[in-house]
C-alpha positions as CSV (number, residue, x, y, z in Angstrom):
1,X,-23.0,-27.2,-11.2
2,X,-21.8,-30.1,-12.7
3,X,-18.6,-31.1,-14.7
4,X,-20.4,-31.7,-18.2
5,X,-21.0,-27.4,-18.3
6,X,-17.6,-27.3,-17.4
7,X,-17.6,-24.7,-14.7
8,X,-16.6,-26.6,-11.9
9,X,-13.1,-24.4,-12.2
10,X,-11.8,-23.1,-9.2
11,X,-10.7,-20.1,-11.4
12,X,-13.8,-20.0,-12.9
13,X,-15.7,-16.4,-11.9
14,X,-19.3,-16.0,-13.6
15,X,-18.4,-18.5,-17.0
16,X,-14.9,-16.3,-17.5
17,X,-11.3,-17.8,-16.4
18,X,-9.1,-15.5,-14.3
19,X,-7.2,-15.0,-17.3
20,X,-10.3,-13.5,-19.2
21,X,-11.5,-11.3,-16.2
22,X,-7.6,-9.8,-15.6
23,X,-8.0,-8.7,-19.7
24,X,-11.2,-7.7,-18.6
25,X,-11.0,-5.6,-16.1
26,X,-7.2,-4.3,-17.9
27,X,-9.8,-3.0,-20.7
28,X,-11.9,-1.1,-18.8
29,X,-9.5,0.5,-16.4
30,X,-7.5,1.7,-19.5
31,X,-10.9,3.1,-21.0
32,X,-11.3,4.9,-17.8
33,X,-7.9,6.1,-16.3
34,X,-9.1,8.7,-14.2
35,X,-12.5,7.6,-12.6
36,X,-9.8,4.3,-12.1
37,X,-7.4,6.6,-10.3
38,X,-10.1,8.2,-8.4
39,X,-11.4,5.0,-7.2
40,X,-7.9,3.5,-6.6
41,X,-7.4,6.3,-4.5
42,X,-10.6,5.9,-2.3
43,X,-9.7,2.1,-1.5
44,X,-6.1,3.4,-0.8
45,X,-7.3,6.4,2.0
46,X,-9.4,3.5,3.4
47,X,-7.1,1.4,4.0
48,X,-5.1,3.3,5.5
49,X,-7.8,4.9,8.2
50,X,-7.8,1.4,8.9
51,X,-4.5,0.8,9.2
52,X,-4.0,3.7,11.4
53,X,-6.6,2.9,13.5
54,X,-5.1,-0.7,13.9
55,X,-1.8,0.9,14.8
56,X,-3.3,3.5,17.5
57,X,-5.0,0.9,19.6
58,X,-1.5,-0.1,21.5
59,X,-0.7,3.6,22.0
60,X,-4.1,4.5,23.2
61,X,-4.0,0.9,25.7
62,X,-1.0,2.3,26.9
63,X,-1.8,6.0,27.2
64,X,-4.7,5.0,29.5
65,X,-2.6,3.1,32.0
66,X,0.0,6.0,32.1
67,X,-2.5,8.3,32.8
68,X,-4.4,6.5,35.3
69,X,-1.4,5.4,37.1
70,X,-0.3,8.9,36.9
71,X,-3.9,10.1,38.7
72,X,-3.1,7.5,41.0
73,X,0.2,8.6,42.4
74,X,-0.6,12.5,42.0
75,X,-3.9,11.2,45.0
76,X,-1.6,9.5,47.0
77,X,1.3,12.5,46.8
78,X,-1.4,14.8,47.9
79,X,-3.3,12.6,50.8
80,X,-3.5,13.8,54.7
81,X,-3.2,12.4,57.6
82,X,-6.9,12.1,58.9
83,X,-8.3,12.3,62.5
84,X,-8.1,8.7,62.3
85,X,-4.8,8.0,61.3
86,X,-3.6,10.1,64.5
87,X,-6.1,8.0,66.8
88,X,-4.7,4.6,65.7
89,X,-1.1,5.9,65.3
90,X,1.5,4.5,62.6
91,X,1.7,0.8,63.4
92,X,-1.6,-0.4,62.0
93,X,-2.9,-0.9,58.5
């Protein structure tokens, strides 16, 4: 584009200002409250799946090492002394 069209604006979106497109799109979700709502509504609930999604990735990180440190200690609670253990007795490892 060049500067004699004029639409070399930063603020410029398809030949309307931002001004323009606010009073725009002002119109037509006032023409249409409740398909506005419904949509609103839709962008909302997605957002926030992802938000909670975002948040649960910590807890689940940290669920994991609980519970595998948990398996860990409940094997070694539980563990035997094998046939070799008593053949090589308590001072080696």
């Amino acid at each position: 584009m060049t500067r004699d069209k004029g639409r070399d604006d930063p603020d410029d979106f398809s030949g309307i200002g931002l001004g323009g497109l606010a009073l725009m799109l002002t119109f037509i979700v006032l023409s249409h409250p409740w398909q506005s709502l419904k949509e609103l509504l839709r962008v909302v609930r997605r957002l926030g799946r992802w938000a909670l999604r975002l948040a649960m990735v910590p807890v689940a990180l940290v669920a994991t090492i609980v519970l595998v440190a948990a398996i860990e200690l409940w094997c070694q609670r539980d563990r035997h002394p094998t046939f070799e253990d008593y053949l090589h007795g308590r001072d080696e490892e």
